[in-house]
Residue, then its C-alpha position, 0 to 999 in steps of 0.5 A: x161131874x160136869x166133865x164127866x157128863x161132857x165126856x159122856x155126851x161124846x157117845x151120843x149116838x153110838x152107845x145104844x142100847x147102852x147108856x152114855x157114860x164119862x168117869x173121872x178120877x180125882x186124887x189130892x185136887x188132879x185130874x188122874x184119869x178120864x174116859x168115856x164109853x165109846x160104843x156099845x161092846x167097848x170098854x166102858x168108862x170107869x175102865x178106862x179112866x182106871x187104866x189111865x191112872x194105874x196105880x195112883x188110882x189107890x185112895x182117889x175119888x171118882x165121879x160117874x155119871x151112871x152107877x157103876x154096874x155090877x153084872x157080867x155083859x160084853x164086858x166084865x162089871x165095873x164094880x170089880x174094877x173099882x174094888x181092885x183099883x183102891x178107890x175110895x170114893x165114887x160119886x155118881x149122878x144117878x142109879x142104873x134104871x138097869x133092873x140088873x143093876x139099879x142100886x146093886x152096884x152101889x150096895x156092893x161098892x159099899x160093902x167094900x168099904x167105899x164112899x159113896x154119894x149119889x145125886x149130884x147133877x143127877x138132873x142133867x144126868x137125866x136129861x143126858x140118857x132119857x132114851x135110855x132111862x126110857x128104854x130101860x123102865x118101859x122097854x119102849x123106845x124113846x119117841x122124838x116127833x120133828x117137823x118144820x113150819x112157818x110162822x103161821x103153822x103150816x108144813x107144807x102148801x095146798x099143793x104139797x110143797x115143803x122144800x124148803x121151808x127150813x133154813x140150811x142150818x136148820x136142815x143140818x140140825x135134823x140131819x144131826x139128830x138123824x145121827x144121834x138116835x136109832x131109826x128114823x120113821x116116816x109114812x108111806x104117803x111121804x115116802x110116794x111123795x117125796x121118796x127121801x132116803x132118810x140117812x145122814x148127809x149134811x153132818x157126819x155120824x151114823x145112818x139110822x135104821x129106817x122105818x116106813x109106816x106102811x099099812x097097805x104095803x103101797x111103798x114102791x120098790x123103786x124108791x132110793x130107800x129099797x134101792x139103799x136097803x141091802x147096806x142099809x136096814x130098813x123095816x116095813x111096818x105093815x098089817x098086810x104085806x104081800x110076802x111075795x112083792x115084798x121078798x127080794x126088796x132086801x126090807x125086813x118086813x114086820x106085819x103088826x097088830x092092826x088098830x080100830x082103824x084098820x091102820x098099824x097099832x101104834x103101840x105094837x110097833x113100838x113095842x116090836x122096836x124095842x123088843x129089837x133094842x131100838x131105843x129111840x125114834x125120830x118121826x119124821x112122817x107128815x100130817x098122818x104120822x105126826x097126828x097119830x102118834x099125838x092122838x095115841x099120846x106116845x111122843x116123849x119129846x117135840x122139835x119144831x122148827x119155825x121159819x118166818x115164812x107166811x103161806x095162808x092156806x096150807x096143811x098144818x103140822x097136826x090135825x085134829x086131836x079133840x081138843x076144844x078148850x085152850x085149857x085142855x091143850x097139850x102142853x110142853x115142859x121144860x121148853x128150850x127156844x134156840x135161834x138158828x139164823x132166821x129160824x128158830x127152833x123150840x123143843x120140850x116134852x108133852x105132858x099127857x093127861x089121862 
């Protein structure tokens, strides 16, 4: 089960809004068959690791970090594959939260006279598609707050001054989770700013579907992310865009439900994103955005990178969230502290009070 969830990982990042998946087939202690599911629309997994045992798969054993699923989508469902193929056991991780799916595969591999065993490393399973998990039990994307500060909290000067408060590797780091996840959003006062063109440059993968939180329609169409907008999609999340300013910029423009506060609602982005099967989204805005998505408890997961680099007064990661006691802080869970040269890098997931 651990190579199948290390072939897995392998699609990460080009599988949504699939989920990842590796299957390996096991016959008298040998490894006969293995793959993983590439990317959305391909073969999925147990496919090809049945191809790639053929007939030895007869009376064999495999092991699938996912439910097999059992409905017809781009593909033919797996559980026909499996039937046909005379397997007699498969061991999966965990249930498909696809309410398509969801124990059916099981059931029906079952009733076809297979063993079955369900759990085992289900918790590493978990952690490996929580975008999907999340997706399919909420239709809401996966929400993955990122910001970079010094020893002392800040991201950025009195004057506005940010680059670079990372270390390089750091830096790639970020371009590397711009990779793996669908969109990347940022505030409009960071694109009038800083004017960034939020794709992958400093490892290789796949550019993100960009998102500007621009409530007033401010954004300038000079800027490198309108210019990329033809080959590259880019939405507008906005209440009151001027159509016509707006029409020949190549953005696709999203007036949303607007909030107590006259700004975008939250929830109604994430709820149009995902309507658009966007599974995950790295915010990477400044003070405002990090602050609002806190405020409205919507994040799933934080990165923050530490640099030991003191500024004093500065602008501070999050503001005010109406907390007066230590005790009613937002706490992380399942913390992971990873050291990347001189910075170091802490990520874990908020746990919400109501």
């Amino acid at each position: 089960m651990q190579l199948a969830l290390k072939l897995a990982q392998k699609g990460l990042g080009k599988t949504s809004p699939n989920p990842m998946v590796g299957t390996v087939i096991v016959k008298n202690g040998k490894i006969i068959g293995s793959g993983y599911h590439r990317m959305a629309g391909d073969r999925h997994a147990e496919v090809i690791a049945l191809q790639y045992a053929g007939k030895n798969s007869k009376s064999a054993t495999l092991y699938v970090n996912l439910e097999p699923c059992c409905h017809f989508g781009q593909t033919p469902p797996c559980t026909e594959e499996i039937i046909n193929s005379g397997i007699k056991k498969v061991v999966c991780a965990m249930i498909d939260p696809n309410p398509k799916v969801k124990g059916k595969g099981i059931e029906i591999l079952k009733k076809n006279k297979i063993k079955i065993e369900v759990g085992l490393l289900e918790e590493e399973a978990k952690k490996l598609n929580e975008a999907y998990i999340k997706y399919m039990t909420t239709g809401l994307p996966f929400v993955i707050l990122k910001w970079a500060s010094t020893l002392d909290g800040k991201i950025a000067t009195v004057d506005g001054d940010s680059k670079w408060i990372s270390n390089d590797q750091s830096r790639k780091f970020a371009h590397k989770l711009r990779s793996q996840v669908d969109a990347v959003l940022v505030g409009v006062d960071t694109m009038i700013k800083d004017d960034p063109e939020l794709n992958t440059r400093l490892v290789k993968g796949k550019n993100p579907v960009k998102i500007i939180l621009d409530t007033k329609g401010r954004m300038s169409l000079n800027s490198k992310i309108v210019s990329n907008a033809k080959s590259e999609r880019t939405i507008l999340a906005t209440v009151c865009a001027d159509k016509e300013r707006f029409e020949n910029s190549n953005l696709e423009v999203w007036k949303l439900k607007e909030n107590q506060k006259g700004q975008v609602d939250l929830l109604s982005l994430l709820k149009k994103t995902g309507e658009n099967k966007i599974t995950s989204i790295l915010i990477e805005g400044g003070q405002k955005v990090l602050t609002s998505f806190m405020q409205e408890k919507l994040v799933d997961k934080v990165y923050c990178f530490i640099a030991p680099k003191i500024i004093g007064k500065g602008l501070d990661a999050v503001a005010e969230l109406g907390i007066r006691k230590i005790s009613d802080s937002v706490q992380l869970k399942n913390v992971e502290i990873k050291k990347i040269e001189d910075n170091v890098l802490i990520s874990g997931y908020p746990v919400w009070r109501n």
